[in-house]
C-alpha positions, -999 to +999 in steps of 0.1 A: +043-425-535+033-455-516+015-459-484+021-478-452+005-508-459+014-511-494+032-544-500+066-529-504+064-507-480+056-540-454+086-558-465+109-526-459+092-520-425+099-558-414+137-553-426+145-520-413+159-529-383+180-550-400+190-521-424+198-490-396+222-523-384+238-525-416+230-559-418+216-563-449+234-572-482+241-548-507+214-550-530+191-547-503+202-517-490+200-502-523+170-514-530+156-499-492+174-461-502+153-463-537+122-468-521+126-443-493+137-419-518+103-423-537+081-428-507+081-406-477+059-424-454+089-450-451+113-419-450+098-403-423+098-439-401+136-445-407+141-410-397+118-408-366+142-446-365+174-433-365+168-406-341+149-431-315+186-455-319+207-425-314+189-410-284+189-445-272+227-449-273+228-414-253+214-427-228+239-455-223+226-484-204+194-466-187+160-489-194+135-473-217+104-467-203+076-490-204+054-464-214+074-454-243+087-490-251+050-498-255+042-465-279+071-473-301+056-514-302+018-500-311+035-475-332+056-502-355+023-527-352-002-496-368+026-491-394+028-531-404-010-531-402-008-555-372-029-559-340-006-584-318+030-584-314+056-605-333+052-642-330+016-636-326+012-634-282+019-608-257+048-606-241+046-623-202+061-605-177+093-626-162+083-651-133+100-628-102+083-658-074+112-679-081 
């Protein structure tokens, strides 16, 4: 069983999205169902995943909530062992002045 922050279990966190897209190769896929099969930390965030995207596409084009947007962020950060966002700076706010 691995654990969150194992090695492996990093690289199939940073290509999940990726993988619930089906936009990953072959091999790679395979290689992502192994490891979820042995390790059900991963399983259980692919799951929590794939529910998330489908509840998502019920709710057509509504926003998601900041509140929950910002969860699911801290959430994938925790997992990934992370304290700032991806690319390293928060996210500004758009520029509503002009």
């Amino acid at each position: 069983m691995s654990h969150p922050h194992d090695p492996e279990c990093v690289r199939l966190l940073e290509r999940v999205s990726e993988y619930l897209d089906h936009a990953v190769d072959e091999a790679t896929c395979r290689a992502i169902e192994a490891h979820v099969r042995a390790c059900p930390s991963c399983a259980a965030v692919i799951d929590g995943l794939r529910r998330t995207v489908g509840l998502c596409r019920e709710t057509g084009d509504r926003p998601v909530p900041a509140a929950v947007k910002a969860r699911a962020q801290a959430s994938i950060r925790r997992l990934l062992g992370t304290k700032e966002p991806a690319g390293g700076r928060t996210p500004r706010k758009p520029d509503r002045a002009r």
